[in-house]
N, CA, C and O of each residue as an XYZ file, in Angstrom:
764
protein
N     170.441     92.274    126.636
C     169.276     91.914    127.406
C     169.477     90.570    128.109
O     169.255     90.249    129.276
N     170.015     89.795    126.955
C     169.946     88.468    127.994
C     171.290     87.843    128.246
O     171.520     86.639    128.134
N     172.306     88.927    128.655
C     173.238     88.910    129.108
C     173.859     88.061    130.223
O     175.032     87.715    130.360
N     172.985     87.856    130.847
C     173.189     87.253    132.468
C     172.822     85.557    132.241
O     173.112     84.567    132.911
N     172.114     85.721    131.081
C     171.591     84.281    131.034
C     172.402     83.043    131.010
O     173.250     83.036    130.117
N     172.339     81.669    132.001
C     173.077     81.390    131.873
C     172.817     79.822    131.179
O     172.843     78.900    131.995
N     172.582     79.475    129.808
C     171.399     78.305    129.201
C     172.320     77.265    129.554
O     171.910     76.233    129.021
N     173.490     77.025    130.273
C     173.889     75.706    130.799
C     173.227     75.712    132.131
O     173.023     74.559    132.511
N     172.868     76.520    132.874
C     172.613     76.112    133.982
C     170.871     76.388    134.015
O     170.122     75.952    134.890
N     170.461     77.219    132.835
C     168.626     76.857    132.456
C     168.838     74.945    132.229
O     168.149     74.138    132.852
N     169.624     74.658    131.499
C     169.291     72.915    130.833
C     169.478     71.995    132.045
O     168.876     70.942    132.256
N     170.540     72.652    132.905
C     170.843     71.603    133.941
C     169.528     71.610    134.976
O     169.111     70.659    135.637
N     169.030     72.898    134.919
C     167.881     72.409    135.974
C     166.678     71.721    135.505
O     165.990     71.172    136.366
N     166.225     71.649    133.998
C     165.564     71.039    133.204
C     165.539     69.542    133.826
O     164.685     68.851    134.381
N     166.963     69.376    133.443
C     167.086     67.692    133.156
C     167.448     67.316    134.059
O     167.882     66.164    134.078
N     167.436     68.396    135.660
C     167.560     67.664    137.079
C     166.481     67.560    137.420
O     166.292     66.795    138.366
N     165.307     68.260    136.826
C     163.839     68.195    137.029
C     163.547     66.899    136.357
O     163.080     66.070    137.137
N     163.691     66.491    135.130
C     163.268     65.562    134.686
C     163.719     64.526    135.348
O     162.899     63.783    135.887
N     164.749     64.327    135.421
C     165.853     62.707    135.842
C     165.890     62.362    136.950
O     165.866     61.198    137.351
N     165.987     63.874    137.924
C     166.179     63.034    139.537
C     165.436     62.810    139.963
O     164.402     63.334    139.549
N     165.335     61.726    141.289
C     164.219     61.040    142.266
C     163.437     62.283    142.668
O     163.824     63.450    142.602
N     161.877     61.663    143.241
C     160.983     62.831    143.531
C     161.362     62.481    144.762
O     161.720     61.359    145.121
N     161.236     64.010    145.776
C     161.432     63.721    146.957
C     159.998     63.337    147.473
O     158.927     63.685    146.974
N     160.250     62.356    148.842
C     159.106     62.320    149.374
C     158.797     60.553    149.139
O     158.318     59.859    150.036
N     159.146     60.060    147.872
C     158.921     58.498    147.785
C     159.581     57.719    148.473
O     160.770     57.461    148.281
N     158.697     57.143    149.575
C     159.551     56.233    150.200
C     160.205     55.183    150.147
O     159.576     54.245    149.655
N     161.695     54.868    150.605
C     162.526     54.035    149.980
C     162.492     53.099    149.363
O     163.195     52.853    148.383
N     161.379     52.188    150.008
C     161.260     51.306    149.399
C     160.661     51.035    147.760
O     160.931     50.121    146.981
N     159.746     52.217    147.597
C     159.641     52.190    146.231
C     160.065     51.708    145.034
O     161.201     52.064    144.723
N     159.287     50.755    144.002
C     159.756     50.600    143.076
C     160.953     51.487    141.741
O     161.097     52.703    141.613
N     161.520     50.573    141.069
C     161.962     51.642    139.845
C     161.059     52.372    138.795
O     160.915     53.402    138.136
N     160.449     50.896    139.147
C     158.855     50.837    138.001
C     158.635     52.398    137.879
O     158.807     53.104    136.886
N     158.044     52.894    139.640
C     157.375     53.779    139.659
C     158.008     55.218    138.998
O     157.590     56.035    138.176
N     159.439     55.054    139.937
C     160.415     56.351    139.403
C     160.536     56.464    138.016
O     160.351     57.615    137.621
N     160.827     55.506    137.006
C     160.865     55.498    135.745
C     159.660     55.952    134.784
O     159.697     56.581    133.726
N     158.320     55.294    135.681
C     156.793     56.252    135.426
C     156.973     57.625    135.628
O     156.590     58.204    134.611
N     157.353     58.365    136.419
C     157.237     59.429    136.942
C     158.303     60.331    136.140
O     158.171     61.549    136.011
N     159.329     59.617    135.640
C     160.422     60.446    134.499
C     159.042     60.370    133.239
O     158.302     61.304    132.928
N     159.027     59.016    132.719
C     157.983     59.431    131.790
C     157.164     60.476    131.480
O     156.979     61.154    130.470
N     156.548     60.438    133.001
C     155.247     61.750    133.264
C     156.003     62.610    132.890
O     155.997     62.491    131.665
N     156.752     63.524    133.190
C     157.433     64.663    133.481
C     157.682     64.692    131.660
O     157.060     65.407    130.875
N     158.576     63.874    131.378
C     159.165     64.318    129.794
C     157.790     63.857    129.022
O     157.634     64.181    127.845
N     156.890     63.159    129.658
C     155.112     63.895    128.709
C     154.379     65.102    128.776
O     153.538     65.417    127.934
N     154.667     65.751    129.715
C     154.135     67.330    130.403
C     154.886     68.041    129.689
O     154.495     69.006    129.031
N     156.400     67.504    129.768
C     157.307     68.572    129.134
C     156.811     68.943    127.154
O     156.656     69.985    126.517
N     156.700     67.234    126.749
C     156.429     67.179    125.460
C     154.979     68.173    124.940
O     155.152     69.114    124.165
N     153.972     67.922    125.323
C     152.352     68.437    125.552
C     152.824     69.909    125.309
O     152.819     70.589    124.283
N     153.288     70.219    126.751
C     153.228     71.878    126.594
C     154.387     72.613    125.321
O     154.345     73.830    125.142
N     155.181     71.909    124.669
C     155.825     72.302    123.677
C     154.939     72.241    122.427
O     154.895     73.120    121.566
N     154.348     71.279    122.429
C     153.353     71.156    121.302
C     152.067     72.325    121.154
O     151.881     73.000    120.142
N     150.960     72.412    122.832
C     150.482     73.425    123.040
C     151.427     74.575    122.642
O     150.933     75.308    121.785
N     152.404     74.843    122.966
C     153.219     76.444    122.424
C     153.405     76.397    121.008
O     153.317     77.533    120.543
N     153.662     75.395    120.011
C     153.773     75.508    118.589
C     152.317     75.721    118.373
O     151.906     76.868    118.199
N     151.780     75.048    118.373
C     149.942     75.011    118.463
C     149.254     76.277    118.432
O     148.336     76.523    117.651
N     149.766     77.176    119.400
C     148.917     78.337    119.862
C     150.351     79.153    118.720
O     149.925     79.111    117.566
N     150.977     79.441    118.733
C     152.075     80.534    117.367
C     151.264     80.183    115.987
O     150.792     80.972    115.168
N     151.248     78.456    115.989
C     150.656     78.250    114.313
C     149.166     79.144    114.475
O     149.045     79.892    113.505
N     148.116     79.247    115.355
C     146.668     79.420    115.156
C     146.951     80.964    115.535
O     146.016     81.674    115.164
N     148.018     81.695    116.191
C     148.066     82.919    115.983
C     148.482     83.446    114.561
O     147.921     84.457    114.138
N     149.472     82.790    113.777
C     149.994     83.692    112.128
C     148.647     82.920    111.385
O     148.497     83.273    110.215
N     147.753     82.027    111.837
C     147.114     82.244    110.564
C     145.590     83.168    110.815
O     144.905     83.744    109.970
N     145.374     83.043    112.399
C     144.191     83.861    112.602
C     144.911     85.682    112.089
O     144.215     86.663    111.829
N     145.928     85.639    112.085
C     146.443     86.896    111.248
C     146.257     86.649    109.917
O     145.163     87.106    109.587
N     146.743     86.208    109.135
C     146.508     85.918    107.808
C     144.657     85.838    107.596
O     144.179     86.136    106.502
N     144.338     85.686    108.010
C     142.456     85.664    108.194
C     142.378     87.074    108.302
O     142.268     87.868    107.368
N     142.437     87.298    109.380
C     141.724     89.073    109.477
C     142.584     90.022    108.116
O     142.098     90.973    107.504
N     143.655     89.550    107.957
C     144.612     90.653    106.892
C     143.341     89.881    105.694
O     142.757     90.847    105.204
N     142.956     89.022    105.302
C     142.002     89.031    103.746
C     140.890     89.544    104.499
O     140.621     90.624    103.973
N     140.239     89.369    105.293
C     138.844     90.061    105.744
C     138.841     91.097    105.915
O     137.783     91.688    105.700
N     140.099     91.918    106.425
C     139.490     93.252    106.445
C     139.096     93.797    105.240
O     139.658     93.464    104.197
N     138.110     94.671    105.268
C     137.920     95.733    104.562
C     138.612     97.119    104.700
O     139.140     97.497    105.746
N     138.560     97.876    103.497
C     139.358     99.035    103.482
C     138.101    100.204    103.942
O     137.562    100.391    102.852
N     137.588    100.805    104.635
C     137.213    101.415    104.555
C     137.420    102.858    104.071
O     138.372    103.427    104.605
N     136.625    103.662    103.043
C     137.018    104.905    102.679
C     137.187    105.703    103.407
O     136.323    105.730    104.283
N     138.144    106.630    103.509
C     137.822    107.599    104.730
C     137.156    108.719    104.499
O     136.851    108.945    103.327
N     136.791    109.629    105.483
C     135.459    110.618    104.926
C     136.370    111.635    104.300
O     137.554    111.623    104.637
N     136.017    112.360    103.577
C     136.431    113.577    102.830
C     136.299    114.832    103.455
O     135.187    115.001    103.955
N     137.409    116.135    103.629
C     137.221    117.221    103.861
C     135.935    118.002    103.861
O     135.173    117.740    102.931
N     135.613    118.762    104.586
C     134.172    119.326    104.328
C     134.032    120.165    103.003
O     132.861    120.359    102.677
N     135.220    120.831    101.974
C     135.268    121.197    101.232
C     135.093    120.318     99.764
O     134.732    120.799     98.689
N     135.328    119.394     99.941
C     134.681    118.256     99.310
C     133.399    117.475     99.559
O     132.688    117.338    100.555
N     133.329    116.858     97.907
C     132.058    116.349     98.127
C     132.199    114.841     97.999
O     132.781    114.315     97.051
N     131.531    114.044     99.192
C     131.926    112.478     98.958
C     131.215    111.754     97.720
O     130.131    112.138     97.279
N     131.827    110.827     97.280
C     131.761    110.041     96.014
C     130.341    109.930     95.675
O     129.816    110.330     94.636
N     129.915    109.487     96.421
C     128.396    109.419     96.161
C     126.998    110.171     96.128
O     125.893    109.753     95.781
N     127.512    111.768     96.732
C     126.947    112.776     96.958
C     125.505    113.114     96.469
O     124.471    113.330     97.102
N     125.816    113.084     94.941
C     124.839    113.625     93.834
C     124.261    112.233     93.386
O     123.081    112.261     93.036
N     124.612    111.573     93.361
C     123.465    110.117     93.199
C     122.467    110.245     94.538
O     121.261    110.167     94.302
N     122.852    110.419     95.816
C     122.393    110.600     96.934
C     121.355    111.463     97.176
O     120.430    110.960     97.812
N     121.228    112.648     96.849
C     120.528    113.721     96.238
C     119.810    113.196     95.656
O     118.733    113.072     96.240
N     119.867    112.704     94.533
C     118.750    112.397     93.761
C     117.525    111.361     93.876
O     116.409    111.295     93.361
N     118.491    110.326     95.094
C     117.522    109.109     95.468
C     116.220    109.761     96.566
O     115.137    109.360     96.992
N     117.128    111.067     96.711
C     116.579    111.458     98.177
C     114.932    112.771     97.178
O     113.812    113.046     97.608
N     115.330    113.012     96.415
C     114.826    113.389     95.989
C     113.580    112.721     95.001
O     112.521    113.096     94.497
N     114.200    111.813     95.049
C     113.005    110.943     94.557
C     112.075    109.856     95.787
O     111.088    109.152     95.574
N     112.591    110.001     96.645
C     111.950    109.907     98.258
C     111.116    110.464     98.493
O     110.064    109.937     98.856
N     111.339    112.176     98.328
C     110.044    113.226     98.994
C     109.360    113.525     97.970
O     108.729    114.582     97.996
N     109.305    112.663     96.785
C     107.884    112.799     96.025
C     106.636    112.272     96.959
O     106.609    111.694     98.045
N     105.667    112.704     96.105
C     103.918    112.146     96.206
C     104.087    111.102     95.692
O     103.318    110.344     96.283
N     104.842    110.316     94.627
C     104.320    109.419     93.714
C     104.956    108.110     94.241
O     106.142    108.128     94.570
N     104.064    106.727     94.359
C     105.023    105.664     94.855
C     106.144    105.403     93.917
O     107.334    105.241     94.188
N     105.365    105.389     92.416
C     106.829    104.863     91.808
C     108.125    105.689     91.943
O     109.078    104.919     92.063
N     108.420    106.721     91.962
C     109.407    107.768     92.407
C     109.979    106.807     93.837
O     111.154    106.456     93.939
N     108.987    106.502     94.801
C     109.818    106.010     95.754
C     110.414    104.593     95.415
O     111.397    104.159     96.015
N     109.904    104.041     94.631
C     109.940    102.282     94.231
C     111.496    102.949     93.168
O     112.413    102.149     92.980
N     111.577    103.952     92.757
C     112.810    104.399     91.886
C     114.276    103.961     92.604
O     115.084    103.048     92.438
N     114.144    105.263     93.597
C     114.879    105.755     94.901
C     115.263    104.468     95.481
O     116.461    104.200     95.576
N     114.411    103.683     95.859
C     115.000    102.334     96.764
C     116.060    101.803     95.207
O     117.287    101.893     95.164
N     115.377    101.394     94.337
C     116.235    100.435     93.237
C     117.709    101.402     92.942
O     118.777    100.924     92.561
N     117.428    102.948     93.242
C     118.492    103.588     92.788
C     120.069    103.375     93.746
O     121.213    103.250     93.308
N     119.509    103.400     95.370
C     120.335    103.459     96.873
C     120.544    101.762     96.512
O     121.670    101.393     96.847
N     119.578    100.507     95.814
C     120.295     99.470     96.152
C     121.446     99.248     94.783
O     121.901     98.104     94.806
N     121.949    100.031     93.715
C     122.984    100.166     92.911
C     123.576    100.815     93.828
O     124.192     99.982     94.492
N     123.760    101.994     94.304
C     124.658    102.435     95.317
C     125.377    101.640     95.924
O     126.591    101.841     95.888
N     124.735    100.242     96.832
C     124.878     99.596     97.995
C     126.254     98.584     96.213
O     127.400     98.672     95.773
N     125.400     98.071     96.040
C     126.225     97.027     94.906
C     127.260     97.710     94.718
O     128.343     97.249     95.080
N     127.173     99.048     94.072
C     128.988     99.521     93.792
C     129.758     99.580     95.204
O     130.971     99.385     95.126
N     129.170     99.846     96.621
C     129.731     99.530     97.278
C     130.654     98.496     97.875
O     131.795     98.543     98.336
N     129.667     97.453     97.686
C     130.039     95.985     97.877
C     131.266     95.400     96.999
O     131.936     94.413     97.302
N     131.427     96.225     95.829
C     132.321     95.498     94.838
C     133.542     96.383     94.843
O     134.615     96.337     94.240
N     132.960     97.293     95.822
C     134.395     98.603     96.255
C     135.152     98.080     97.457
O     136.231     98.539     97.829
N     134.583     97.210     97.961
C     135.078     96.456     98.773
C     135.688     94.926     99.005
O     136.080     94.184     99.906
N     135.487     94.974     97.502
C     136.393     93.508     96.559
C     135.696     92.178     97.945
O     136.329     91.284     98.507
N     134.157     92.585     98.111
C     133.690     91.430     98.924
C     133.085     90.638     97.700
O     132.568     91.378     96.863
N     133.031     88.927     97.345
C     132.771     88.021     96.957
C     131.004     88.084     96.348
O     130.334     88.894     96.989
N     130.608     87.703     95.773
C     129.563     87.377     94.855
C     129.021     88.018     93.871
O     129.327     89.187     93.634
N     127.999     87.240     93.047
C     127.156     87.862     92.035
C     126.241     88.442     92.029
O     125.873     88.869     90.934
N     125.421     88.746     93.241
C     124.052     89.278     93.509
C     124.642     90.007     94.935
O     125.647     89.735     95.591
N     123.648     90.996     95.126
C     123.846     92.008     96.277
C     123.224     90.953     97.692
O     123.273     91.233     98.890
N     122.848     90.120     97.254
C     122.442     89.484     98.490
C     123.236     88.533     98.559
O     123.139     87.925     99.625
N     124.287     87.991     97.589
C     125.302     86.793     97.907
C     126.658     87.951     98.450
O     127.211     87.358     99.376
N     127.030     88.672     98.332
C     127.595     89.731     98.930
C     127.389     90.061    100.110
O     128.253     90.137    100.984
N     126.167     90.296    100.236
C     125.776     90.544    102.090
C     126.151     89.447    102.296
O     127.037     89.602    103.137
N     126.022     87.853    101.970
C     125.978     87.093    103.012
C     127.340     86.639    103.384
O     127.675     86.049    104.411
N     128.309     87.132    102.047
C     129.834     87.184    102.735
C     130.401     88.041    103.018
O     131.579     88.239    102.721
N     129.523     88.922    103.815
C     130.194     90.442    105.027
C     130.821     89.764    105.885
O     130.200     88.706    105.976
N     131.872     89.747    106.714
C     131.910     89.920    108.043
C     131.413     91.277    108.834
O     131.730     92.467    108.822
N     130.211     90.235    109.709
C     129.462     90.900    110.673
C     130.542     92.178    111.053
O     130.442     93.133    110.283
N     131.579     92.318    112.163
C     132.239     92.926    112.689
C     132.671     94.153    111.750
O     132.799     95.255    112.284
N     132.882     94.023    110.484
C     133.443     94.874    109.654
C     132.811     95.949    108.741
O     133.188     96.620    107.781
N     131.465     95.787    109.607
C     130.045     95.897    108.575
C     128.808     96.165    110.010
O     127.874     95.453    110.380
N     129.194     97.169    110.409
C     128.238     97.713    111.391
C     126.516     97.764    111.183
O     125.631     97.439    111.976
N     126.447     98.180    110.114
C     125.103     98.566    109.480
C     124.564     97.567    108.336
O     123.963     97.832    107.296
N     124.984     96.308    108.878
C     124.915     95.020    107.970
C     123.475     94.896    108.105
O     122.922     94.667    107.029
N     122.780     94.971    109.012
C     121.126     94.701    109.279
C     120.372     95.257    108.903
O     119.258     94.843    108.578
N     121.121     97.268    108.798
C     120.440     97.870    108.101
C     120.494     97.651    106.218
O     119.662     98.121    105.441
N     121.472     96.979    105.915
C     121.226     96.696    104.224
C     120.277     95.709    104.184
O     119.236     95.780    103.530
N     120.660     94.670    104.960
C     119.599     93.207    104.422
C     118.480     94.091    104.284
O     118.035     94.115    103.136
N     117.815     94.920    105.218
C     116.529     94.956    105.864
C     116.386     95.891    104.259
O     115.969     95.246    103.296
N     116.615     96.840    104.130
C     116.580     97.795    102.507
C     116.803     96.979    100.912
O     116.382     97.319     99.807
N     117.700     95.693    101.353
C     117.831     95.197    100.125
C     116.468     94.301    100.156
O     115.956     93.800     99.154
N     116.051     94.208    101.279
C     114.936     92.840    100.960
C     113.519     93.596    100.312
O     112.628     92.977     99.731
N     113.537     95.387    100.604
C     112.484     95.969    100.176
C     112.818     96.041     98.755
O     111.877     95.837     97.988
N     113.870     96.269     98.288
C     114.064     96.352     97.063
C     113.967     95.201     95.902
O     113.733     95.487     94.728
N     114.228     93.530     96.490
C     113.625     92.726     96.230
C     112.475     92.630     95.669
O     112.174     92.293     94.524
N     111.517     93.119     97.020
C     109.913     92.714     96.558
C     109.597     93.923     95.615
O     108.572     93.818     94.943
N     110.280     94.951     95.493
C     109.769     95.655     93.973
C     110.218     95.129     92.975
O     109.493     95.023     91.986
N     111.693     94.602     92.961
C     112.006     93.674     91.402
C     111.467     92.843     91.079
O     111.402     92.633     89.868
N     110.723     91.836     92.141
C     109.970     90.858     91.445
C     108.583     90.608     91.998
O     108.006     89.522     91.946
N     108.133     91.658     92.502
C     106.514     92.462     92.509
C     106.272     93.021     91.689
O     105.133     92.903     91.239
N     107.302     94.016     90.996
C     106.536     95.297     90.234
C     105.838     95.960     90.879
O     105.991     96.178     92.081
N     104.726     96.496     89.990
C     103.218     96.919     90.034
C     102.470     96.678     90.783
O     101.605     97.439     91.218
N     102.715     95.271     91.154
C     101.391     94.880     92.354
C     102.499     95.252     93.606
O     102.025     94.595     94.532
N     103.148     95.621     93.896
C     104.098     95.400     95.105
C     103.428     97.001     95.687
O     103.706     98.032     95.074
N     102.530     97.014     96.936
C     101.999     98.035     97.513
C     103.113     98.518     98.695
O     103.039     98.053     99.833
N     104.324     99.661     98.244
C     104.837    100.296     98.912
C     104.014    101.543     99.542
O     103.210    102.289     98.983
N     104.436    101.532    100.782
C     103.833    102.769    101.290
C     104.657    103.683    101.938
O     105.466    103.094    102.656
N     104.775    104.990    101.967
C     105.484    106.136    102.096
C     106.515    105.911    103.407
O     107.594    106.421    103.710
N     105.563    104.785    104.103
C     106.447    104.770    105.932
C     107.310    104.276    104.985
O     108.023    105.116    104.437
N     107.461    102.830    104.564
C     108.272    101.760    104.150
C     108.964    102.490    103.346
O     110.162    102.252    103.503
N     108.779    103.215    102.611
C     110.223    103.871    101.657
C     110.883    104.436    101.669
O     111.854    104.632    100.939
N     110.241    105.177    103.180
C     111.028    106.172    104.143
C     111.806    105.362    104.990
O     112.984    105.597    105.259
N     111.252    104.554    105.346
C     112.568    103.594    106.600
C     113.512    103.161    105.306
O     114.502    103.884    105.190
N     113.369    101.964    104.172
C     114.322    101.621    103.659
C     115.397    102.626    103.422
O     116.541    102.250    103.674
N     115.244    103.709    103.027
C     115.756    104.894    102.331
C     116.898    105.089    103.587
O     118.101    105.322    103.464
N     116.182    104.932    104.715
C     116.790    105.773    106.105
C     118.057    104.827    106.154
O     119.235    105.186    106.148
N     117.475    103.333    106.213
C     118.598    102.467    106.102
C     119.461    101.841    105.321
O     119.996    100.790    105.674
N     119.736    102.526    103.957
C     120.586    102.819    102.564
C     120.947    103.678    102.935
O     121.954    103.972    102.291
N     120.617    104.807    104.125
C     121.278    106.463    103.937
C     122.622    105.659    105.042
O     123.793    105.587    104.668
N     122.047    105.029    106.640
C     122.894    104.706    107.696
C     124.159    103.800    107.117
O     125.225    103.880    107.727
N     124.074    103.024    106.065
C     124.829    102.173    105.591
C     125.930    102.911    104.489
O     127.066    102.441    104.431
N     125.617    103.891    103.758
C     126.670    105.097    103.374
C     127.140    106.310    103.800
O     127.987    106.946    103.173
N     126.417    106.837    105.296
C     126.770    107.340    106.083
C     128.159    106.714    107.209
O     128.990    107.456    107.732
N     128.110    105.358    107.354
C     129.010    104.425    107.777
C     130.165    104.542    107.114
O     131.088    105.082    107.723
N     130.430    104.006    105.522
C     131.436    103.982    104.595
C     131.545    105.115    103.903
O     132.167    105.048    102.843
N     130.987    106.392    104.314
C     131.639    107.651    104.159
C     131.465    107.760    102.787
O     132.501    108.252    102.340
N     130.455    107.489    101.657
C     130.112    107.470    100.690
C     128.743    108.804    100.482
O     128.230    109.257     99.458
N     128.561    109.038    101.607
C     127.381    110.342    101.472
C     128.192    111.388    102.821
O     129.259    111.368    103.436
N     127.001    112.198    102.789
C     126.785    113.575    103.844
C     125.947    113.622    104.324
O     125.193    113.524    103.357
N     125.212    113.718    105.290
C     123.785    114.133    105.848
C     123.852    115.082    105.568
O     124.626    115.995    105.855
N     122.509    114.933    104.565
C     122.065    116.377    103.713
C     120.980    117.424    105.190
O     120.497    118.527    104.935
């Protein structure tokens, strides 16, 4: 490839660029100036070598960054199979289309264990499902808005209880957005 190349006569034009007079300065000109003007040149030269190490170092480590951030995502399963989470799924869902709130106050607490084994299937960082969300990367985590928004309903039943007045819309949206968030990571089926 770089056969033709000829790096004595790449260096010689280097250091005829750097060293010789600029054309155009008139004679009388100082050395002062010419000797400024080598300066300049082998400072431009220096800068942009540094910019080129500069930009290689912030490329291998913005690699080394995305290689720990990514996530693995599962991939979906044959239609002859059933994905991992299937029959837990079923059952949250089934405890959804009851009459009874607590059945739905179940269903949310049941989809936000779902979401947690998720999170820790994804070897993402913390102790609580909400210190976990908050070290998602956005990008890697499409349906990140839809968990906060389901984990925060599930919240106010853990530490509401009884007085916490869920109503059928609300347990139906959370539900919808625990279903979009394992529909994403290929952990359910649209039943």
């Amino acid at each position: 490839m770089f056969r033709f190349l000829n790096l004595q006569y790449l260096f010689y034009r280097i250091y005829s660029w750097v060293f010789e007079p600029v054309s155009g300065i008139p004679s009388g000109s100082s050395l002062v100036f010419s000797q400024f003007l080598v300066l300049l040149r082998l400072f431009c030269i220096f800068l942009g070598g540094a910019f080129l190490v500069g930009l290689v170092y912030a490329l291998i480590k913005l690699r080394e960054v995305r290689k720990k951030s990514s996530f693995v995502v599962p991939t979906l399963t044959p239609d002859e199979e059933r994905p991992p989470r299937q029959g837990q799924w079923e059952e949250v869902k089934k405890h959804a289309g009851s009459e009874n709130p607590s059945d739905w106050k179940l269903a949310i607490l049941e989809a936000d264990t779902i979401l947690d084994e998720l999170l820790r299937s994804l070897a993402i960082p913390g102790e609580t499902v909400g210190e976990k969300l908050k070290n998602v990367v956005p990008g890697d985590f499409r349906t990140l808005d839809d968990a906060w928004e389901a984990h925060k309903v599930r919240n106010k039943i853990a530490h509401e209880g009884l007085n916490f007045g869920l109503t059928k819309r609300e347990a139906r949206l959370a539900i919808d957005r625990f279903e979009r968030v394992f529909l994403e990571f290929g952990l359910i089926r649209k039943i």
